[in-house]
Structures are given as structure tokens and as C-alpha cells.
C-alpha positions in Angstrom: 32.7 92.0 -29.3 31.6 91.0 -25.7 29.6 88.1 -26.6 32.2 86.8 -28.8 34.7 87.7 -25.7 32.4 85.2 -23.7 32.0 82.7 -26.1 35.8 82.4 -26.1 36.4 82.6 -22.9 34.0 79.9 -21.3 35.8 77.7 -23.5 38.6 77.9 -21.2 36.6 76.5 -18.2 33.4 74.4 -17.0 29.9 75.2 -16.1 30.5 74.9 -12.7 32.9 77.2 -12.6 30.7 80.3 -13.8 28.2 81.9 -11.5 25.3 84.0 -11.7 25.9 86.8 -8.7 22.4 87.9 -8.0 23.0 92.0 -7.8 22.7 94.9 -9.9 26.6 95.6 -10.6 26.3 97.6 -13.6 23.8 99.3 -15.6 23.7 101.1 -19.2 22.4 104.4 -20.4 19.7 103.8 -23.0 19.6 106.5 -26.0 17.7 106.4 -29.1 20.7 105.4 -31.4 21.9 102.4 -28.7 20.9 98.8 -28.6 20.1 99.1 -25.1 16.6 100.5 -26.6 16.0 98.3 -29.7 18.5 95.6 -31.4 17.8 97.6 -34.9 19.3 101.0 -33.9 22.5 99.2 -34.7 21.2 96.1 -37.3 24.8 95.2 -37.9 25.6 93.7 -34.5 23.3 91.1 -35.2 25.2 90.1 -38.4 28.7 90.3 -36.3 27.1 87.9 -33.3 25.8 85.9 -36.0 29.4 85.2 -37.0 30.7 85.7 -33.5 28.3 82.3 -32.7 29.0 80.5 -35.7 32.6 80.7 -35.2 32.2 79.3 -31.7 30.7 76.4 -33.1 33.2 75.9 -35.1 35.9 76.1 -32.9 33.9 73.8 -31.1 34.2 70.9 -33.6 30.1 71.0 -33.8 28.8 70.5 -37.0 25.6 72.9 -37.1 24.9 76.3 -38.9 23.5 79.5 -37.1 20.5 81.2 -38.5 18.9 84.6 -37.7 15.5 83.5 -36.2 14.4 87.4 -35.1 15.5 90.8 -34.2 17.4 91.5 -31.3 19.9 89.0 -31.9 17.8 86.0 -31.7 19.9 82.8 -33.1 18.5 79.1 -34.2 21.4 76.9 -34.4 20.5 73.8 -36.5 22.4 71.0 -35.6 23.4 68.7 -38.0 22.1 64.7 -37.0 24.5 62.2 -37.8 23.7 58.7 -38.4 20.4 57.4 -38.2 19.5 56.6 -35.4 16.2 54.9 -33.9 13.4 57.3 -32.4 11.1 55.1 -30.4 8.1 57.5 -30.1 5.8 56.3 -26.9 2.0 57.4 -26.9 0.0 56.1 -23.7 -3.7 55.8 -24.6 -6.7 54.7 -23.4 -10.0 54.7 -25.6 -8.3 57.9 -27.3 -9.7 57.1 -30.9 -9.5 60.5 -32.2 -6.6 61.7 -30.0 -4.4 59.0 -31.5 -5.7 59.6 -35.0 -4.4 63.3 -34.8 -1.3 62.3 -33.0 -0.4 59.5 -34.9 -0.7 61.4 -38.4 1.1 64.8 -37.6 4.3 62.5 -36.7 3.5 60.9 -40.5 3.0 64.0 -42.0 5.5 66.5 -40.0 9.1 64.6 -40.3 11.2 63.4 -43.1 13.1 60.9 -40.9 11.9 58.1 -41.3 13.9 55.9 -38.8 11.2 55.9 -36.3 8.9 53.6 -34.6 5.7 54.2 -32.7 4.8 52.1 -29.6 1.2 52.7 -28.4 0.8 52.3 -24.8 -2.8 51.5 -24.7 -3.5 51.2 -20.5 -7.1 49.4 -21.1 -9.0 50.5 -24.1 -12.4 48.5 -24.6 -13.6 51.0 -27.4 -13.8 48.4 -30.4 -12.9 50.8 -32.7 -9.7 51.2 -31.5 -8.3 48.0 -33.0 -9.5 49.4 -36.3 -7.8 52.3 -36.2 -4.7 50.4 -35.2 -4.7 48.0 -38.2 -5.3 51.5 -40.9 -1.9 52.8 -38.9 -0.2 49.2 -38.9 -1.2 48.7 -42.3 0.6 52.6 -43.2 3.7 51.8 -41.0 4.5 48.4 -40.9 6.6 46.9 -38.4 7.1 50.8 -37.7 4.1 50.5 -35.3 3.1 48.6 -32.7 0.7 48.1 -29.5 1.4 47.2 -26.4 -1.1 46.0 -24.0 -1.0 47.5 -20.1 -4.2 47.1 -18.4 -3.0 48.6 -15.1 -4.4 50.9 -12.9 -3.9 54.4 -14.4 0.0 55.5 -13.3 1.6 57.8 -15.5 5.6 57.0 -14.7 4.6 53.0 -14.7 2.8 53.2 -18.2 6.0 54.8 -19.5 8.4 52.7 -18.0 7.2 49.3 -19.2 6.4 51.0 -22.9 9.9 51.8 -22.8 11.2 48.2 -22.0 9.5 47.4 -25.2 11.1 49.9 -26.9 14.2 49.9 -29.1 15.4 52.9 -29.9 18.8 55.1 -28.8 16.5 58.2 -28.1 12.6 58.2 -26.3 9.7 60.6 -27.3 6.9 60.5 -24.6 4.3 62.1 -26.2 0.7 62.4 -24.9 -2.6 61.0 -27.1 -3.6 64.3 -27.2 -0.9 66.4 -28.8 -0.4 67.0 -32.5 2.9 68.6 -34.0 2.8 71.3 -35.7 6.4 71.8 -37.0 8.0 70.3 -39.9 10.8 67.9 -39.6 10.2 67.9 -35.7 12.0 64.6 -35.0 15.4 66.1 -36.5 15.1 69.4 -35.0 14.4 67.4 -31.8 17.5 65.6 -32.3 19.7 68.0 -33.0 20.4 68.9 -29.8 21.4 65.2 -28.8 24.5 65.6 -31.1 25.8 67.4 -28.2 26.6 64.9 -25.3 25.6 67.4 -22.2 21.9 67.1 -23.5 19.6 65.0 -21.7 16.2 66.2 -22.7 14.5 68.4 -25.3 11.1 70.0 -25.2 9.0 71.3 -27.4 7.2 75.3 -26.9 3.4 73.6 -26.4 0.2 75.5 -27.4 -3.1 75.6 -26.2 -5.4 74.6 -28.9 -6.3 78.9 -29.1 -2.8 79.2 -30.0 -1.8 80.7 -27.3 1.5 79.3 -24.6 0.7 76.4 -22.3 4.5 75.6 -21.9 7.9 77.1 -23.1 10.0 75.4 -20.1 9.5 75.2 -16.6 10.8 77.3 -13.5 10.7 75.1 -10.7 10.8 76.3 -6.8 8.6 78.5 -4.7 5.2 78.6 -3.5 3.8 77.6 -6.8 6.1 74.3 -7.1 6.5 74.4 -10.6 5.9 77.7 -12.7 5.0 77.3 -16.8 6.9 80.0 -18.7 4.9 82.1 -20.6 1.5 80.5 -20.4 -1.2 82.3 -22.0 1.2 84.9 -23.9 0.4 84.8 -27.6 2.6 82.2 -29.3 5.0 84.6 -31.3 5.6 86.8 -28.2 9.3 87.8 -27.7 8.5 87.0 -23.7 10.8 88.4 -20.8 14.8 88.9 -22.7 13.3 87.4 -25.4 13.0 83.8 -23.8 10.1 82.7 -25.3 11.8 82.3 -28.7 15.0 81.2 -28.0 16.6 77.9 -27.3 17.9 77.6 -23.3 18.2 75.5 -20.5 15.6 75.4 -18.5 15.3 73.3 -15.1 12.4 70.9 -16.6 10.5 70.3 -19.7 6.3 69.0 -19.6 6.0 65.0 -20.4 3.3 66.0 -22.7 6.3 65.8 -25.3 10.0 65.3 -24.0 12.5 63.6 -26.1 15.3 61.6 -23.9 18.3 60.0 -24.6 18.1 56.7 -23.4 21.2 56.2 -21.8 20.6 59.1 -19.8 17.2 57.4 -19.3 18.9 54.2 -17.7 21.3 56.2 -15.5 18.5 58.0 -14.0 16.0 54.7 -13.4 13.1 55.8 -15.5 10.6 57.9 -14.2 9.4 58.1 -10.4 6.8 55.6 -10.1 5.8 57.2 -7.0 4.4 60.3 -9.1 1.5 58.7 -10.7 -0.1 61.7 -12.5 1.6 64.4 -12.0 5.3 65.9 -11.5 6.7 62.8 -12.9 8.3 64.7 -15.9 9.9 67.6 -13.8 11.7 65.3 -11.1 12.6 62.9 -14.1 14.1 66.8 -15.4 15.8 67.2 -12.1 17.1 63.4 -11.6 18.9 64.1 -15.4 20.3 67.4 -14.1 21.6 66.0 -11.1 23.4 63.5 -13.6 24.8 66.3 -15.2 23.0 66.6 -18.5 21.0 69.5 -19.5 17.6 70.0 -20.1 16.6 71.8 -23.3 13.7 73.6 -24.3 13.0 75.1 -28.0 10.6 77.3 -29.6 11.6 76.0 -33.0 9.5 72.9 -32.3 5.7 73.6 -32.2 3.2 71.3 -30.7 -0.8 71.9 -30.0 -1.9 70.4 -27.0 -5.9 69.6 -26.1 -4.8 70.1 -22.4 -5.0 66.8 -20.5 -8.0 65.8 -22.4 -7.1 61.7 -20.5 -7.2 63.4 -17.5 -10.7 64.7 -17.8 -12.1 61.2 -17.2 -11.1 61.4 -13.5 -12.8 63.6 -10.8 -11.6 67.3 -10.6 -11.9 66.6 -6.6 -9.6 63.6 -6.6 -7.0 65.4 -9.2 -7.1 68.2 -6.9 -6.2 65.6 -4.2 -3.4 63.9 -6.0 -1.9 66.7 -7.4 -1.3 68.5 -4.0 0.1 64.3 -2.8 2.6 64.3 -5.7 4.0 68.2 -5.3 4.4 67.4 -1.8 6.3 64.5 -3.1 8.3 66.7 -5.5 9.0 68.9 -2.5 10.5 66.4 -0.3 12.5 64.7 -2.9 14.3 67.7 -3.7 14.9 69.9 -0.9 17.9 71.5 -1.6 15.3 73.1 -4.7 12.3 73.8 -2.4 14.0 75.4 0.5 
């Protein structure tokens, strides 16, 4: 009855009008038959905020249907996509034969939306092969696929930006050479969340290739700069309240995979060409907040990751170098964050 109390009520206001007030102001006595010890003492509540959060969508004129996705009152809403719109999916690559071969084919063989194209961003490959492998996925796709020559000097934000240019489609998925999904029918799950008009971005919960959690959202702040959740916790871990395997807000997402809406895209100006390796994706995160969309991660959308396999070509000295360049550049773009 309290969280459908809250549901109600912060229909009746806006986000900024409800604070978090950072002090203990009440606390619960835990006994063996309560749900302040374990969600399945009292299974039924889980069944009543089941319908508690369906009927809140409903009131909310949101056409989606609430699933159990765990104990403990653990909720996937799957959002219905309307239309069809275009997914322009942007892969940057350089000599990344079988990064792109992976890559390519788990989009091919993990979605059922077909409405899709797939821009290669190919920053100066002179692997001969390459073109091969192109022509087998042109040949698959059609008109679906495409490459786009940038011979530039290696810069993250620019390589995006000018693949995007070229792209066409309502909604952007940066995705790295090196990832594969894992998930079926990613690209709608993905998009659910853009039928609501507050959401900006949409990650992915990113694996290491042992299975275990490279990403599940960012924290960003503090001595660390920017703080992966979860990272190295096994990949069906609840995690702290049970974040790791629920849907949330979360301050930034990884570029490795981040779906964006374009328009929010635009507004914003792109990525932050100033960030040429790394931190481009969390001030892009922050620049969408501050537009007042919302950053979303989910752990309903699975993606393995070779961890910055591209990066690998470059000294560890000099990424030491720049990456220590760029988070002082994250820090002094956002001050009010890094205070």
C-alpha cells in the first residue's frame, strides 16, 4: 500500500520537487515473518506491487505491461514501441576484422526489428580483408549497411560525430567493434524506454567476456571521477537494494553501447570533441541530464564486452596520460558535480 501511495502521489507533482534528505529518519524492526528480512516471508506483496505498478502505468496513459523479473519485488516493465522507427547503429573500427564479424552478426541474429541500419565508422583500416568482410555483410543487409570512410587521427567523440551526420535514423546506437549482444530482441527492449519522452539515453548491463559485471551504470563524483556499478560481481547478483537487476536512472551510461535519441543528441551538440578517448560518454550523460532527460540503465539488455580491445594498440603509458588529461577535463567541466 505505500508504494502504491507513492506511485499516486508523485503524480501530483515533478521531479524537482522531491528530495532525497540524506539522514536516517526512520528504521524497521526485522523479524523472521517480515519483509524487512526476505521479500518471500510475505510472497503476496510482490503480486499486490505488481498490480500496484501496473496500474500506475495505466493511469499514466503508457502502453507497457509489468512482469515479475525476481524476488523481492523486482519489476521489468516492457514497453510497448510504437511505429517503426529508424535505429541507425554506429560501430567505429579500425582493422577490427573479427571484432566487427561478432558485432555485426549478434545485432543479425539477436533482434526481430528489422528497421535498422548499420554505419561502420572505419577510422583507417588498411587490413585488405576488411573490404571482404564488408561486401559478405553488404551483400546480407543491403542498403541496411554501409561504410563510411574517416582516416583521422584516432578521437573517439569526432569519429562519432561525423558517423552520425551520415546517419539517418530518429534514435543512435554507438556501439564499440568489440561488443557482441547477448540478449534477444535488444533493439526493442532498448527502445522501449524512448516511448517515454523524459528518456535520453539507455544502456545496456555490460559483461566481461568471464561473465562477470564491467558496467551496470555509472556513479559519477569523488576521488575516483567516475565509479562502474557492480564491476566484477557475478552477472546475476541482486547487487546493493537489488540494483544490479533493476531498471534506474543512473547519472551516466559507458559508450561502449548507449542508445540516444537524436533530438536529444542535437540539443546537447554531440559528443565533447575535447574528450578524445575517454569520458566522452559520461559528460555526453551529464550534458543530456542538464537538458532534462534521463539517463537509463537496464539489466534486461545483455552485452559481452572484450574490454577496449582498439585501445590496446596504444601505449598503456600514454593511455595513462590521457586518461588522467580527459578526467581533469570532466572535472572542470562540471564543477558543481566534482566539488
Amino acid at each position: 500500500q505505500d508504494y502504491d501511495l507513492v506511485l499516486r502521489f508523485v503524480e501530483k507533482t515533478t521531479p524537482d520537487r522531491i528530495q532525497h534528505i540524506a539522514k536516517v529518519l526512520y528504521h524497521w524492526r526485522t523479524l523472521a515473518t517480515s519483509t524487512a528480512s526476505s521479500g518471500s516471508a510475505k510472497s503476496y506483496t510482490s503480486d499486490a506491487g505488481l498490480r500496484a505498478l501496473q496500474s500506475a502505468v495505466e493511469r499514466r496513459g503508457i502502453q507497457a505491461e509489468v512482469v515479475s523479473a525476481g524476488p523481492n519485488g523486482i519489476y521489468n516493465v516492457h514497453y510497448d514501441v510504437s511505429g517503426d522507427e529508424l535505429v541507425s547503429v554506429i560501430i567505429p573500427t579500425k582493422n577490427g576484422y573479427d571484432n566487427i564479424e561478432r558485432c555485426v552478426s549478434s545485432i543479425i541474429d539477436k533482434t526481430d526489428y528489422r528497421n535498422y541500419e548499420i554505419i561502420i565508422a572505419d577510422n583507417g583500416s588498411d587490413n585488405p580483408h576488411m573490404q571482404d568482410l564488408y561486401e559478405r555483410f553488404a551483400k546480407k543487409l543491403g542498403d541496411r549497411f554501409r561504410v563510411e570512410e574517416i582516416d583521422i587521427p584516432f578521437n573517439f567523440s569526432r569519429i562519432n560525430n561525423i558517423a552520425a551526420q551520415k546517419a539517418s535514423g530518429r534514435y543512435l546506437l554507438f556501439l564499440n567493434d568489440d561488443a557482441r549482444i547477448l540478449t534477444d530482441c535488444a533493439l526493442e527492449q532498448l527502445l522501449g524506454y524512448f516511448q517515454r519522452p523524459d528518456v535520453g539515453v539507455v544502456g545496456p548491463k555490460q559483461l566481461f567476456i568471464d561473465g562477470t559485471v564491467e558496467h551496470a551504470g555509472i556513479v559519477v563524483g569523488g576521488s575516483r571521477v567516475v565509479t562502474p556499478l557492480f564491476r566484477h560481481m557475478d552477472a546475476e547478483s541482486q547487487g546493493y537494494l537489488d540494483r544490479a537487476v533493476v531498471a534506474q536512472n543512473v547519472s551516466a551510461v559507458t559508450g561502449d553501447c548507449m542508445m540516444l535519441r537524436r533530438s536529444a543528441y542535437e540539443e546537447v551538440g554531440g559528443f565533447s570533441e575535447e574528450f578524445t578517448l575517454f569520458y566522452a560518454d559520461v559528460d555526453f550523460c551529464l550534458k543530456v541530464r542538464n537538458a532534462g532527460y534521463y539517463t537509463v540503465f537496464t539489466p534486461h539488455v545483455l552485452l559481452s564486452h572484450l574490454h577496449s580491445v582498439s585501445r590496446m594498440r596504444i601505449r598503456s603509458k600514454e593511455i595513462s596520460i590521457r586518461r588522467r588529461r580527459e578526467a581533469a577535463l570532466l572535472q572542470s567541466a562540471w564543477p558543481s558535480i566534482f566539488v
